[in-house]
C-alpha positions in Angstrom: 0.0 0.0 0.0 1.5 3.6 -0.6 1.9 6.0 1.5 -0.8 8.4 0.1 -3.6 5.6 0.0 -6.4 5.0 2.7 -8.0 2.6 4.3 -11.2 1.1 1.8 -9.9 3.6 -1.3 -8.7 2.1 -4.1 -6.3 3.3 -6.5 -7.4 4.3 -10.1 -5.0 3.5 -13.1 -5.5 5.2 -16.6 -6.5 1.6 -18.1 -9.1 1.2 -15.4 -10.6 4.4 -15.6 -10.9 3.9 -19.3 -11.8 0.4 -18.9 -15.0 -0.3 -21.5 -15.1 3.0 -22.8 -16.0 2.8 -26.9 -14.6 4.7 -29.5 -16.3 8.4 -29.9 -17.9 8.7 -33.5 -16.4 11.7 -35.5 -18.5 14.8 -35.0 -20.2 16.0 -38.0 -22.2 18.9 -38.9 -25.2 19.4 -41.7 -24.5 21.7 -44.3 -26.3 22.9 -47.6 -24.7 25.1 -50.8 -26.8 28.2 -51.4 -25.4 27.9 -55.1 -25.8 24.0 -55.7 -28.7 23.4 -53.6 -27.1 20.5 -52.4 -27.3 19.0 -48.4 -24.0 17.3 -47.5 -22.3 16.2 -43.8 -19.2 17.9 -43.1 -16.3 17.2 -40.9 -15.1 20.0 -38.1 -11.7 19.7 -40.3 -13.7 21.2 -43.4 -15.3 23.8 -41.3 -13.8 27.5 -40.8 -15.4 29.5 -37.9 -14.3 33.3 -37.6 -15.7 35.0 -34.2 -15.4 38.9 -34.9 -16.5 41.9 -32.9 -20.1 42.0 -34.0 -23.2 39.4 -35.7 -21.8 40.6 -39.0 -17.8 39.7 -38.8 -19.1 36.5 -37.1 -19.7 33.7 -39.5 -18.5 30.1 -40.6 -17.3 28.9 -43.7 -16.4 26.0 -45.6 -15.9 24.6 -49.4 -19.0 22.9 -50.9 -18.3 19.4 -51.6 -20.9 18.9 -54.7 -19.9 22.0 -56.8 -16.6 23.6 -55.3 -17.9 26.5 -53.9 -16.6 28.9 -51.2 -19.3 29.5 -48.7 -19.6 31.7 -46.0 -22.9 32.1 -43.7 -23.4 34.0 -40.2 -23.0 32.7 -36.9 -25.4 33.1 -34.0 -24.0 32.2 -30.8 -25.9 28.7 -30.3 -23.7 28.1 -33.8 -20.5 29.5 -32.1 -21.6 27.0 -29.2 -21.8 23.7 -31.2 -18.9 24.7 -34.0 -16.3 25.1 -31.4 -17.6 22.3 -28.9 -17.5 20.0 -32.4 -13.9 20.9 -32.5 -13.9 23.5 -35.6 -11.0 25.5 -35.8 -11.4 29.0 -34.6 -10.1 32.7 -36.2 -10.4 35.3 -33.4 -11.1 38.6 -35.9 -9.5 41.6 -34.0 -10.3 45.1 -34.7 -7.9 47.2 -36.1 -9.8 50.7 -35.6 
């Protein structure tokens, strides 16, 4: 028994405290091309999210897979929420006025 342990406490390992834990499915995120039409799934890695000071320098973006092109559409803050918690990678827009 070490030093540190107590009476009736057991000591965790990293394999037992991820003991039976599953693979985590890829996070993906619904999409559609305002140019195309078309309604597609999309990685976080194909995703661009810029946060800038206001609603109108705060959008995400992203390449549409059917006909090639660039999007770019606003982001509220529930989209904010789920983009970054999906693991999108972030652009923090600073001012420069």
């Amino acid at each position: 028994m070490s030093e540190s342990a107590r009476p009736g406490v057991r000591e965790m390992t990293v394999a037992s405290a991820f003991a039976g834990m599953r693979s985590v499915s890829p996070v993906v995120f619904r999409a559609g091309c305002p140019d195309c039409r078309g309604r597609f799934e999309l990685a976080a890695s194909a995703l661009r999210l810029a946060i800038g000071a206001t609603r109108r320098t705060t959008f995400y973006s992203f390449t549409c897979p059917g006909c090639g092109a660039a999007v770019r559409k606003p982001a509220g803050e529930r989209i904010v929420e789920l983009l970054t918690g999906g693991g999108v990678r972030t652009l923090r827009l600073h001012s420069t006025v």
